[in-house]
N, C-alpha and C positions, 0 to 999 in steps of 0.2 A: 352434100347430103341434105343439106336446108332445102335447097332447092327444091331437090328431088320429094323431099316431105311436101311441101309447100304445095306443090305442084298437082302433087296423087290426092291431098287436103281438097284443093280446090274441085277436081274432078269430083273427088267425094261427094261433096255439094250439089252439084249440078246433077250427079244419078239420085243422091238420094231424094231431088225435086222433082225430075223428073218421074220416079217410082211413086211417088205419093200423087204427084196428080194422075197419073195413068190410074193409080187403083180406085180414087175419087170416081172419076171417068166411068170406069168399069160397076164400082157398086153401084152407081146409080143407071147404070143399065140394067141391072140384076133383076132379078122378079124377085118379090116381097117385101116389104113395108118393113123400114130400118126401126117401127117400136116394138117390131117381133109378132112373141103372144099377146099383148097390151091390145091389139087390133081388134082379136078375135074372142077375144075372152069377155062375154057376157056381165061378169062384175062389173070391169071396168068404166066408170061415166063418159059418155062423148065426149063432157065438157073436159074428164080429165086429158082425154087422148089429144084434144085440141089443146090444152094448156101447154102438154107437154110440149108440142109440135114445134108451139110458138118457143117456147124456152129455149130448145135446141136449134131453132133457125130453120125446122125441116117444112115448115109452109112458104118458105122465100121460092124467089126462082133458084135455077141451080147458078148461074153464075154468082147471086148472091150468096149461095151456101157455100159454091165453093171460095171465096173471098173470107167469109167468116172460118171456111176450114182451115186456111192459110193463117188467117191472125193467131185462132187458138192453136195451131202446131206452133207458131214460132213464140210463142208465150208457154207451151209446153204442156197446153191444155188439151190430151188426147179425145176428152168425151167422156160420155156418162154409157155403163152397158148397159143394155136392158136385160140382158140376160145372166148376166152376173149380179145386177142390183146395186151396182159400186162403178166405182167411178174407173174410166180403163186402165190408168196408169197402176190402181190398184193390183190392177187381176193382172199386169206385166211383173209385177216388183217380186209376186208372191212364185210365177212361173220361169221367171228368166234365169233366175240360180240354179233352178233342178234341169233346164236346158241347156245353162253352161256347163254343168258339173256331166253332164250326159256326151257335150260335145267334147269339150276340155279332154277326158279321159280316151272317147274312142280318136279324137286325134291324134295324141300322143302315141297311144298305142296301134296305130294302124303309119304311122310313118316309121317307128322302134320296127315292127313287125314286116313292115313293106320294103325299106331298106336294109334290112337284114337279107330276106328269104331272096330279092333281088342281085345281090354280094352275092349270096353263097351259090346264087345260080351261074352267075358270071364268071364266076374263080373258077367253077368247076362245068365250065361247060360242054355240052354232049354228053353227059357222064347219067347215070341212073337217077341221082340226086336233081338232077336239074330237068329231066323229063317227067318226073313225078311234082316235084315243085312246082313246074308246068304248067301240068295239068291238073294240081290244084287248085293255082290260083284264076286261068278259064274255068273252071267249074266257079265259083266266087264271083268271079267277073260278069258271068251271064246269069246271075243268080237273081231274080225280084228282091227286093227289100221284104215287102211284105209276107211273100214265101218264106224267106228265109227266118226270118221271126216267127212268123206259125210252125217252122218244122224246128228250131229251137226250144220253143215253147213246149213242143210235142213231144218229144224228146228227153230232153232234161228237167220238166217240172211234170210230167203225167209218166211217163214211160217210166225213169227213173228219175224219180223223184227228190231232186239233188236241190234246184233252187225255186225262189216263190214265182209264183204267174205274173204278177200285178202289181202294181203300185210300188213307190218307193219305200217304206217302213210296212211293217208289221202293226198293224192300228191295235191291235188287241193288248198287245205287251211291250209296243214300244216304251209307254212311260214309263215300266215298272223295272227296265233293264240298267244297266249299269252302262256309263259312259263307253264301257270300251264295248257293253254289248249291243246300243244305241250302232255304232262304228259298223262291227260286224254286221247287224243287221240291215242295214244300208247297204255293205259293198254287197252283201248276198242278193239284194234286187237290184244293184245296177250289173250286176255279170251279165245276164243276157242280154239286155239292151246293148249294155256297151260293145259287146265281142261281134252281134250283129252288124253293128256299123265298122267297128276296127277288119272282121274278114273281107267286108264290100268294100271299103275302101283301100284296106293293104296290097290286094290283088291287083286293082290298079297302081298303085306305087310302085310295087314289085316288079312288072312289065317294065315301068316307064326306066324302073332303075338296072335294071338288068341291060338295056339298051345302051341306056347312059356309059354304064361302065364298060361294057366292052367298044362302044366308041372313044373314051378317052383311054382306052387298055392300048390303042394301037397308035398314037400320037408318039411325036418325035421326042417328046421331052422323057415321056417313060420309059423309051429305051434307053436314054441316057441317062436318067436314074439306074437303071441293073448295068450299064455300062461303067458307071462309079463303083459298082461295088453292093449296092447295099442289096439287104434282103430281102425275097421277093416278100415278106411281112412287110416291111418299110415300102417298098414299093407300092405296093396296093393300098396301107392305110395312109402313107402321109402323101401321096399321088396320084397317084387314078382315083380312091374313092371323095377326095377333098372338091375334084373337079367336075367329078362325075354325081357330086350333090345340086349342082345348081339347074339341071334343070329339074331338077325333083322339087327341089323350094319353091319352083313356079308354079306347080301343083297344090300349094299352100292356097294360092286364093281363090284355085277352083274346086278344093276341097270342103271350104265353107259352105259354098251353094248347096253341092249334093247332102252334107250333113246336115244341113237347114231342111232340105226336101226328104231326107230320109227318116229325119227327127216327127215328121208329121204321120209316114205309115207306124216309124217301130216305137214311136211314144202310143200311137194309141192300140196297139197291139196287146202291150203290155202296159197299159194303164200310167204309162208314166204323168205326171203331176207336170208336164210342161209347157212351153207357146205350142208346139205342135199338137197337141192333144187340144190344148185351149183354141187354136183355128178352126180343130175340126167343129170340135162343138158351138161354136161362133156361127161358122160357115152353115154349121145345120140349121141354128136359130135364127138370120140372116139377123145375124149383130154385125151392123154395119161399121161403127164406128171400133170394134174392137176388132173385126177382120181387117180395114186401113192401117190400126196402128202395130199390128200383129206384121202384116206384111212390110212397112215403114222401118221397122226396127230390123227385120229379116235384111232389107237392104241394107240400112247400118252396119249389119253382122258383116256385109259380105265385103262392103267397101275398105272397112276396115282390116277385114281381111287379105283382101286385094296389097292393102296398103303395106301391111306387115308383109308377106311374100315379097314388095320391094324392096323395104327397107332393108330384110336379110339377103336378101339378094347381093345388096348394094355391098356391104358387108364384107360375103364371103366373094365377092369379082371384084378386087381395084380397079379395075378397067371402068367399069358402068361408075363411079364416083368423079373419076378421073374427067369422062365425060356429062356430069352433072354439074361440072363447075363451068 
């Protein structure tokens, strides 16, 4: 198991170097000037814009810049935004909890939901229940993000007017609420977000696991499970469904990407306060340095994600352990 940590670690390294000089790369192919407004903006003195220039390294050549962007990432020094006014790491520390708390939640709840509606398709397959299940979750699966957030939005906060549009709190009465109404009013604006991405991505699990299980439904060993005796309860939970989870766990580290790329339409749909919101408006002000560490960290998310999908993996299959030694 060291090994195999050891191992996914190291690759980890090498994409997430890889992912920071490609973006390097690519911003400075971009059109627009990484001091933003500062450029264009009449106040500001030449002499300032050149002071700045030089501070930040952006009058060197590029392979000099990119040489200095290499020291201050591995010193941990993301950059200064210019469009936030604060320093980058600032504008990640204040975004990245209201993006985990966004992913955290539609994860959990899009694998609870995906392996469930997947199970119950598979136990009862052909049957009504699994035709409708179906074709729920292809409606879902060929659904936009973005769509799908506008017609939730539409829906439940204008039509019937059940939860808020926007933002995470309530700015007007957040302070004056009581801890547990603080709580409530919170989970009230992350409902849409988060069910958004739990239906897009449970649909996919649901597939993958629906498949799963009725291929290990027809293996030698589960008939010799109901050949012992036991019941087809025990059969299917302590048998078919234990082995018919692991390729679904490998879905675990291709889950983070799409929630990473979906966090940037349904965070800014609904105003959510997180990096996906924070890219966009980055991307629009060609904040250079806060779009690298924005995307830098996204690869972090994903690697690490990668990483976990093996570890549990490792886990639930003796076999893959067996062979890590």
């Amino acid at each position: 198991m060291r090994a195999l940590v050891a191992r996914r670690l190291l690759q980890a390294v090498v994409i997430v170097a890889i992912a920071a000089t490609a973006t390097f790369l690519l911003v400075q192919l971009a059109p627009g000037d990484p001091l933003g407004d500062l450029v264009t903006n009449p106040r500001v003195p030449a002499e300032v814009r050149e002071r700045l220039r030089e501070r930040w390294g952006l009058d060197r050549p590029v392979h000099e810049q990119y040489a200095l962007y290499v020291r201050n990432l591995a010193r941990g020094d993301l950059g200064w935004s210019f469009s936030q006014s604060r320093p980058v790491a600032h504008a990640l520390v204040d975004a990245l909890p209201n993006t985990m708390l966004l992913m955290g939640v539609a994860l959990i709840g899009a694998f609870v939901l995906g392996v469930a509606t997947g199970v119950v398709r598979a136990a009862r397959r052909g049957s009504v229940a699994d035709r409708a299940l179906g074709a729920g979750t292809l409606f879902f699966y060929s659904m936009p993000d973005f769509w799908l957030a506008i017609m939730a939005m539409l829906v439940f906060a204008y039509w019937v007017p059940i939860f808020p549009t926007s933002g995470m709190t309530t700015a007007v009465i957040y302070d004056y609420l009581s801890p547990a109404g603080k709580l409530l009013d919170r989970l009230r604006h992350l409902v849409l977000p988060a069910t958004t991405l739990v239906l897009l991505l449970a649909a996919i699990i649901a597939r993958y696991q629906r498949a799963a299980f009725l291929d290990v439904a027809t293996q030698d060993f589960v008939r010799t499970a109901r050949a012992k005796g036991l019941t087809e309860r025990a059969v299917l939970w302590r048998h078919v469904l234990r082995n018919a989870l692991l390729p679904v766990i490998t879905l675990l580290g291709l889950a983070l990407p799409m929630l990473v790329g979906g966090a940037v339409f349904i965070e800014h749909v609904f105003a959510w306060p997180g990096m996906g919101r924070l890219v966009v408006v980055a991307i629009a002000a060609r904040d250079h340095s806060l779009v690298m560490a924005i995307v830098i960290l996204g690869s972090v998310l994903v690697t690490l994600g990668s990483l976990l999908a093996d570890v549990l993996y490792a886990v639930a299959d003796p076999r893959l352990r067996l062979h890590a030694r």
